[in-house]
C-alpha positions as CSV (number, residue, x, y, z in Angstrom):
1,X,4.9,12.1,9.5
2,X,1.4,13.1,9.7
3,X,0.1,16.4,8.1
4,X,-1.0,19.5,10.2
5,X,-4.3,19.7,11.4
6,X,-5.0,15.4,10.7
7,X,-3.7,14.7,14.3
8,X,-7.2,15.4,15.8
9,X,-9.4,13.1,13.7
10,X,-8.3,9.3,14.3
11,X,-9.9,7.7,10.9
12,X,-7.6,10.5,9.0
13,X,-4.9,9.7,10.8
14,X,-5.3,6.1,10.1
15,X,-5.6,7.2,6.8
16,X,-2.4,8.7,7.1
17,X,-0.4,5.6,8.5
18,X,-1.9,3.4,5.6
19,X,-0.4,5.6,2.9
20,X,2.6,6.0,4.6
21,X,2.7,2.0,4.9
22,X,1.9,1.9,1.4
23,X,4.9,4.2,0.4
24,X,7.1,2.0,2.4
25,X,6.3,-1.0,0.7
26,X,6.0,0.3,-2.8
27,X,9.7,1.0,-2.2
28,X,10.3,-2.5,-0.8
29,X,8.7,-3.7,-4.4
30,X,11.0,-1.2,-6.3
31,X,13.8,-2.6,-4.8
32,X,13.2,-6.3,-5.1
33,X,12.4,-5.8,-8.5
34,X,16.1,-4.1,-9.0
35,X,17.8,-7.0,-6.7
36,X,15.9,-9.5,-9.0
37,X,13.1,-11.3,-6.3
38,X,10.4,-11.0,-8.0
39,X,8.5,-13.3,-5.5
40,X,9.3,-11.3,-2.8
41,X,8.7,-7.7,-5.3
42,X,4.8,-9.0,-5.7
43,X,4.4,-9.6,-2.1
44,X,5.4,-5.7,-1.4
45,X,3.4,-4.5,-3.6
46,X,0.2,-6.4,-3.1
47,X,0.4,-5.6,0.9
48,X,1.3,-1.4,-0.7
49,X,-1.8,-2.5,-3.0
50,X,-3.7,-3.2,0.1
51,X,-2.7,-0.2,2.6
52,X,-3.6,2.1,-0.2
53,X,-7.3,0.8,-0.4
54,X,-7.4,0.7,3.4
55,X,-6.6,4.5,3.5
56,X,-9.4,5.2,0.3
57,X,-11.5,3.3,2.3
58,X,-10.7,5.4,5.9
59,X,-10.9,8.9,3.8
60,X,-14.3,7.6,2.6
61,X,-15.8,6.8,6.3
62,X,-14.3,10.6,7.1
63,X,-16.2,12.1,4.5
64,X,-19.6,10.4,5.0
65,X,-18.9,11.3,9.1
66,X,-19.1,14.7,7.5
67,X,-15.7,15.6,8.7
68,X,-14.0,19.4,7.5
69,X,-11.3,18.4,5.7
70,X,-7.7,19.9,8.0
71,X,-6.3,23.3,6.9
72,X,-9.9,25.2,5.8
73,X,-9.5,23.7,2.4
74,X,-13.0,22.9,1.0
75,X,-14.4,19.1,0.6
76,X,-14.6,17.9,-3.2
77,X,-17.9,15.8,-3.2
């Protein structure tokens, strides 16, 4: 689910979708580890790993573009 007021800027909504993906396979991880796959465990949370720096890396190219941040709360710089 994507937060109010993110729907009208696409790089924060891609933002949005990375982070989610990154929940998903964080979980993935969590669970492998508690099944015992291990090799499988690593996998999920490199590719979480990855989707997190992809949505750092979105939020970063909003904020240079100068965009308000959604909701009237003020930018941290």
């Amino acid at each position: 689910m994507i937060p109010d007021g993110v729907s009208r800027d696409p790089i924060l909504q891609e933002a949005a979708r990375e982070l989610e993906a990154a929940i998903h396979d964080a979980r993935v991880a969590f669970d492998c580890i508690g099944l015992g796959e291990i090799d499988r465990a690593h996998i999920s949370a490199v590719t979480a790993r990855v989707a997190i720096d992809a949505a750092v890396t979105a939020v970063q190219a909003a904020l240079a573009a100068g965009q308000p941040a959604p909701g009237g709360f003020p930018r941290s710089e």
